[in-house]
C-alpha positions in Angstrom: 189.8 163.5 132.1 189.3 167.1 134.2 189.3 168.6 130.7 186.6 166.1 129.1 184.5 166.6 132.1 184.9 170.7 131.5 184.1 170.0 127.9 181.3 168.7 128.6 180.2 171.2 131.5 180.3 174.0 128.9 178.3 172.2 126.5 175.9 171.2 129.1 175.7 175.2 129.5 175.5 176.2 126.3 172.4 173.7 125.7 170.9 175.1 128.7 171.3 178.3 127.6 169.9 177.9 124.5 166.7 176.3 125.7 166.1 178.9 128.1 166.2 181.5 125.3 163.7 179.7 124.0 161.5 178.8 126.1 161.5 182.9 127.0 160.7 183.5 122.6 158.4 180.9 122.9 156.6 182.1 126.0 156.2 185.5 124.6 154.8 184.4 121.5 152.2 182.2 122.7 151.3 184.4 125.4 151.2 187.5 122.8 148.8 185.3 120.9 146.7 183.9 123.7 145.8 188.0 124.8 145.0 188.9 121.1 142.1 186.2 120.9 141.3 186.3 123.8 140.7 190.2 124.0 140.7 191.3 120.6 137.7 189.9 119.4 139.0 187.5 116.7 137.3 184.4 119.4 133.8 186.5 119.1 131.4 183.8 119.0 129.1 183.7 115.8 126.4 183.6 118.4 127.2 185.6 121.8 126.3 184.1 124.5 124.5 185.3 127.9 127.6 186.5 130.1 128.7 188.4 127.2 125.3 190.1 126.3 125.2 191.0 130.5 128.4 192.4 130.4 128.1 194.5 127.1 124.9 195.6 128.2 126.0 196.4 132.0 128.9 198.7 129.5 126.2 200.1 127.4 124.5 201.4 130.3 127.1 203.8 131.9 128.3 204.9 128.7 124.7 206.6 127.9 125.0 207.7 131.4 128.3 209.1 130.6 126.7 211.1 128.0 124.7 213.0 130.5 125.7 216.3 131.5 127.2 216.3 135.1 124.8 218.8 136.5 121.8 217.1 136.9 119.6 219.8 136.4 120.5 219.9 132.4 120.0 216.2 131.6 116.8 216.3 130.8 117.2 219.2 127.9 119.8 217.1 127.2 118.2 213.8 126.4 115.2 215.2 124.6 117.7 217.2 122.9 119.1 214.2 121.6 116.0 212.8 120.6 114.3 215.7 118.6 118.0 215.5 116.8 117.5 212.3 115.8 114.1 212.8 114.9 115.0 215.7 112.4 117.3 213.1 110.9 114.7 210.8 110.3 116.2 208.3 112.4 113.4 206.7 114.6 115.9 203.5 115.6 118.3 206.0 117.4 115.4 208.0 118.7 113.8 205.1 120.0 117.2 204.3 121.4 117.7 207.0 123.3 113.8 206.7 125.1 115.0 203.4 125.8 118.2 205.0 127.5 116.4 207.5 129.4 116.9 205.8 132.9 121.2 205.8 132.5 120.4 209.2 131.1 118.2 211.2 133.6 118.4 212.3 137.2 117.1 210.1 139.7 114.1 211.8 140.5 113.2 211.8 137.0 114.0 208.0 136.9 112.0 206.9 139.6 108.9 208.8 138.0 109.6 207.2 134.9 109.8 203.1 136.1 106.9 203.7 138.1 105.0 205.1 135.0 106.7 201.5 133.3 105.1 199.4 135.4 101.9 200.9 134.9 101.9 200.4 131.3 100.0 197.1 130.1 101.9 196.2 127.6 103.8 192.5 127.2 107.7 193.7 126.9 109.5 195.5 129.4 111.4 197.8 126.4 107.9 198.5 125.1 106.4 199.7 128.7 109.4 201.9 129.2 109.5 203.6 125.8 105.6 204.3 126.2 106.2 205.9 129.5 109.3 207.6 128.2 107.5 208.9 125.3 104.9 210.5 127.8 107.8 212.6 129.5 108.9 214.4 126.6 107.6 217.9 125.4 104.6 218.0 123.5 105.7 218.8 120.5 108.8 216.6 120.1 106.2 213.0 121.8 104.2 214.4 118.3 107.2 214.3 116.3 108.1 210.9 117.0 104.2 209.7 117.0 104.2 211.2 113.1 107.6 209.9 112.6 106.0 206.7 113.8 103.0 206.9 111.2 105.1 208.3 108.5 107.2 204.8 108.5 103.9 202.9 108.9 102.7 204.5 105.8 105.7 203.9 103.5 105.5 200.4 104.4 101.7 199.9 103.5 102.6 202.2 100.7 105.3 199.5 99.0 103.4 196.7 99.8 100.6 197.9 97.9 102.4 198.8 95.1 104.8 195.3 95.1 103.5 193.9 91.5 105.6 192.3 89.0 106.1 195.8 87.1 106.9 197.4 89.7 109.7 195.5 91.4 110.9 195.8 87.8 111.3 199.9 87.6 112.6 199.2 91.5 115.4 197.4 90.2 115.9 199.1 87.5 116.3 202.3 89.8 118.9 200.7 92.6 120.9 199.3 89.2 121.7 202.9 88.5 125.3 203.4 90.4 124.4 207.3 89.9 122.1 207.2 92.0 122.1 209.9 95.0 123.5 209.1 98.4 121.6 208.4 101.5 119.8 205.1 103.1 117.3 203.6 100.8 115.5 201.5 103.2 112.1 201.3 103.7 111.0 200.7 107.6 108.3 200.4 109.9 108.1 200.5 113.4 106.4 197.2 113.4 109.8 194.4 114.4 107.5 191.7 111.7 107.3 194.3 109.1 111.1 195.4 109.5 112.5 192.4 108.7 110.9 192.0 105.0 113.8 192.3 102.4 114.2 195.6 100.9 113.1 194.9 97.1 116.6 195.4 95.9 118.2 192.2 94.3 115.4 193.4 91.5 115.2 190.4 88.6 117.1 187.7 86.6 116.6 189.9 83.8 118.0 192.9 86.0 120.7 190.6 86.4 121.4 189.7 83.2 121.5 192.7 81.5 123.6 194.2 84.2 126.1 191.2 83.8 126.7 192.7 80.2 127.5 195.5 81.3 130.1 194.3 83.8 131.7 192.7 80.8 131.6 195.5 78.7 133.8 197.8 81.1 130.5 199.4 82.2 130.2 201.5 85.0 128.4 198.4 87.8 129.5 197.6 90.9 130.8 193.8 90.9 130.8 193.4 94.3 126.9 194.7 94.5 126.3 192.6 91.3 127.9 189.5 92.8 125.3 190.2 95.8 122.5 190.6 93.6 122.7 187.1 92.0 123.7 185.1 95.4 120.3 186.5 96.7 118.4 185.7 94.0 119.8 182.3 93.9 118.6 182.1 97.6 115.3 183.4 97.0 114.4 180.1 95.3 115.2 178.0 98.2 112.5 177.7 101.1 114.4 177.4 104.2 114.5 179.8 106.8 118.8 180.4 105.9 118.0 181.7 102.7 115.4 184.2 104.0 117.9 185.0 106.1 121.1 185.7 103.4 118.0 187.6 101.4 117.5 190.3 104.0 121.2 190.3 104.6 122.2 190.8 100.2 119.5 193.7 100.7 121.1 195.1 103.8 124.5 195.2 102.1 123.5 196.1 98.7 121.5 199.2 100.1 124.5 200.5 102.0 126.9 199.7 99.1 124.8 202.0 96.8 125.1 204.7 99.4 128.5 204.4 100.1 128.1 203.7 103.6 130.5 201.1 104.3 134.0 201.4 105.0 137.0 201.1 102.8 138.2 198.0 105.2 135.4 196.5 105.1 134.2 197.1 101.3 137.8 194.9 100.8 137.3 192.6 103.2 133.6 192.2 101.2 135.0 191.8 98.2 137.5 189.1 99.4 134.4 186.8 100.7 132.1 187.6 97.9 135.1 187.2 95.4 136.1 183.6 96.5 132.4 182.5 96.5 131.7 183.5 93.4 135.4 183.5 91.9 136.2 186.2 88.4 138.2 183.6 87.1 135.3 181.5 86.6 132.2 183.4 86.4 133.6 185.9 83.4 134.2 183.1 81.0 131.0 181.6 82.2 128.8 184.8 81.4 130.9 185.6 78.5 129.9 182.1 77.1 126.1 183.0 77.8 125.9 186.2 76.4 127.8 185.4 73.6 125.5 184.4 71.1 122.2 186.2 70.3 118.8 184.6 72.0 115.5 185.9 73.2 116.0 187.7 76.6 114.3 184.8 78.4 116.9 182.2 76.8 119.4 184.8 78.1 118.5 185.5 81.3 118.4 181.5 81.9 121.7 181.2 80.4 122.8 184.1 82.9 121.0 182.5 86.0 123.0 178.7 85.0 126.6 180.6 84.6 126.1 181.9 88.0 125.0 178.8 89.4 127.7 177.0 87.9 130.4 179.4 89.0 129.5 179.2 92.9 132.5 178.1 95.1 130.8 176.3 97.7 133.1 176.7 100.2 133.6 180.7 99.9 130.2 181.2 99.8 129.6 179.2 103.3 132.1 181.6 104.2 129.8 184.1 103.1 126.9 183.2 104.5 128.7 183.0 107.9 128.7 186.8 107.5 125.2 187.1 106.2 123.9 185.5 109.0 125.7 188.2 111.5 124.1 191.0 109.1 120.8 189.6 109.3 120.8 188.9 112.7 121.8 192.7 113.5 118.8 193.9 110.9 116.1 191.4 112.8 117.4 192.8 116.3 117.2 196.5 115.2 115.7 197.0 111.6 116.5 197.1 108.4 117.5 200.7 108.1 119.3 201.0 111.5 121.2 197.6 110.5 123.0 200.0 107.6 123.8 202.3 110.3 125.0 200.1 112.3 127.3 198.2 110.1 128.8 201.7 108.4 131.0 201.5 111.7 132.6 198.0 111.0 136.4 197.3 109.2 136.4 193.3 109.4 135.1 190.1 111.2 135.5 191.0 114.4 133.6 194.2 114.2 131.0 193.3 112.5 130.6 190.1 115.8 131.1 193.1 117.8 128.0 195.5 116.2 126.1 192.0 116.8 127.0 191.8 120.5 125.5 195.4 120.9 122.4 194.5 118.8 121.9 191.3 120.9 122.4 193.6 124.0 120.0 196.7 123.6 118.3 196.7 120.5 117.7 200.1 119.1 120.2 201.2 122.3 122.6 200.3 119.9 121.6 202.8 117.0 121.7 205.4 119.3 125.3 204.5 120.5 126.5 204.5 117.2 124.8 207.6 116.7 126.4 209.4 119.7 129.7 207.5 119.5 130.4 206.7 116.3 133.4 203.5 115.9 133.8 204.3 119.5 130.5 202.2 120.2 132.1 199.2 119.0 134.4 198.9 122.2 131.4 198.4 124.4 131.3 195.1 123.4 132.7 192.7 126.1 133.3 189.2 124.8 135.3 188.1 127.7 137.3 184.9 127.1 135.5 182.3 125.3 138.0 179.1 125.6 138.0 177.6 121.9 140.6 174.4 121.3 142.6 176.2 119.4 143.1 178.4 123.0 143.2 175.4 124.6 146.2 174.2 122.9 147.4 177.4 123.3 147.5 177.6 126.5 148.9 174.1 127.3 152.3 175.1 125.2 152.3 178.2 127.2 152.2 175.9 130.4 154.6 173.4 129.0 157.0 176.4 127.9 156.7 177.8 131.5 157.6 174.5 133.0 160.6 173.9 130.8 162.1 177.3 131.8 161.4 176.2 135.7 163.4 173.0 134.7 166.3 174.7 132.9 166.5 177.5 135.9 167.0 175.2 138.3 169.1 172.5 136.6 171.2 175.5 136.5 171.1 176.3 139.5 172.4 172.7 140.7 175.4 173.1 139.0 176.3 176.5 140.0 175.8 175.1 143.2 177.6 172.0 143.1 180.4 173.7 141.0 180.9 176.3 144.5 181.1 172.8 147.0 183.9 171.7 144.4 185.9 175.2 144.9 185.6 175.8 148.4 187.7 172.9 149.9 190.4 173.9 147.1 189.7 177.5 147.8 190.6 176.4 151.6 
């Protein structure tokens, strides 16, 4: 009997020992897992929402003022240093960004000049009246260089539309189908938010398409990934909804900064992954090889070309997509078109490119001229905090239920320990 009952004690033991083991594997696990979403970024929201925009912004703010020298006597050189460096690069996003930064940037005194000339302005947005008064405290000669940077931009951006005929988008895509073609943002802009978000005449034509598809097959030199983006926008363009408009300006965003080679290796293969499974190789070759395989006119072709695309979408992987598009787009109607490739150069996956959102949604053209100043650093300005998705939830609950397990099998242990002493000490005595 004695030796059943110790049988059965050092099973008891061993059970409880094993679940406590567990419950401490299980409790790391989850608990490793619950940190990760909750601080890595992989639960960014596809829209942030207002505590996170505060907090990234608050974050955004003392890193420009960071940037300052310590001495306050130098800050100002140094902030319209910053700004005629910009200029001279052409980059009117960053340089706006950094008039927009001023007050982090500059000594108080300066400051307090500065918001009362703000609230003298009579303009409608609070970002407007402070770059306007801003703008007034620079030198001379570099307020002039922005002012002509300003008209420079305005006058490209008459210039295409002027010149946006049926021929002429033609030779346009002709031109960005070259993969030759020189480095360097191809963006037109304006300093006008309306006139920044127009697409960037890119995607080019059906026949542009088509012919370019041939020479994918062929083993020509083309860019699949670009040429996968090409026909998903035009494919949108013929849709009316405000979505589509959307993916448009977003194809052009990422075609542009493909063609300059502005995107990162991560991120080119994470590209590729999405726009591979929405518009799968495995089905789209035989598709356009079927198409351009027999002789036809070039309009015959180029609908033949325009159907095999069509009929090779993957509806799913391309919602996938467009969950990314949206994100680009967004980040090119918060900024513009030209600082949205700048901004997105910095990104290596999802979570990036939510983050590069969060600091669009939080300052704007702030956020070019964080990049600017702080390369993939900028990125870790954004603050997320800890948005609680079910899949957290859950989470969370097994980390609780684990927790209370080990409580249980601690102190189950413990009252046998305890009673297994009262048994030895009248024996002991």
């Amino acid at each position: 009997m004695a030796r059943r009952r110790k049988s059965t004690d050092k099973t008891t033991g061993w059970m409880l020992s094993a679940i406590f083991n567990s419950m401490l594997v299980l409790l790391a696990v989850i608990g490793s897992q619950v940190l990760g979403a909750a601080f890595s970024g992989s639960a960014f929201s596809d829209s942030p929402g207002i505590e996170a925009i505060d907090k990234t912004r608050k974050n955004m703010d003392e890193a420009f003022a960071s940037f300052a020298p310590r001495n306050p006597s130098d800050r100002y050189e140094f902030w319209y240093d910053v700004v005629d460096r910009e200029l001279s690069e052409r980059d009117v996003a960053a340089a706006h960004g950094f008039l927009l930064a001023a007050p982090q940037m500059l000594e108080r005194k300066d400051v307090k000049e500065l918001m009362v000339a703000a609230d003298a302005e009579r303009l409608d947005r609070a970002d407007d009246r402070l770059s306007a008064a801003a703008l007034r405290k620079l030198p001379t000669a570099i307020s002039l260089k922005y002012e002509e940077a300003q008209v420079s931009e305005r006058v490209v951006d008459v210039q295409s539309e002027e010149t946006e005929t049926p021929e002429a988008a033609e030779t346009v895509a002709e031109d960005t189908s070259n993969q030759d073609a020189p480095e360097g943002p191809e963006v037109e802009v304006t300093s006008e938010r309306a006139a920044a978000e127009t697409r960037f005449r890119l995607l080019g034509t059906y026949r542009d398409l088509a012919d370019n598809s041939d020479r994918w097959l062929h083993g020509d030199r083309v860019d699949e990934i670009a040429l996968k983006i090409t026909a998903i926008g035009l494919l949108e363009a013929e849709s009316a909804d405000g979505l589509s408009d959307a993916n448009i300006r977003a194809a052009s965003i990422l075609k542009s900064a493909l063609r300059s080679r502005r995107l990162t290796e991560d991120f080119q293969d994470y590209l590729s992954a999405r726009v591979n499974a929405a518009l799968p190789d495995s089905v789209l070759r035989p598709a356009l090889e079927s198409a351009l395989g027999e002789l036809a006119t070039n309009d015959v072709r180029t609908e033949r070309v325009k159907a095999a695309f069509v009929d090779s979408i993957d509806a799913r992987g391309l919602q996938r997509l467009e969950s990314d598009l949206e994100q680009i787009d967004r980040i090119g109607t918060l900024t513009s078109p030209a600082a949205a490739v700048t901004l997105i150069e910095q990104v290596r996956d999802a979570s990036d490119l939510r983050r590069v959102r969060l600091i669009a949604e939080a300052g704007g053209d702030r956020a070019v001229a964080l990049v600017k100043q702080s390369g993939a650093g900028a990125l870790r300005i954004a603050d997320t905090g800890i948005r609680w998705t079910l899949e957290m939830v859950l989470q969370v609950m097994g980390m609780t239920a684990a927790a209370l397990a080990l409580f249980f099998v601690t102190w189950s242990t413990f009252r046998r320990n305890v009673r297994k002493r009262k048994k030895l000490e009248p024996m002991g005595a």
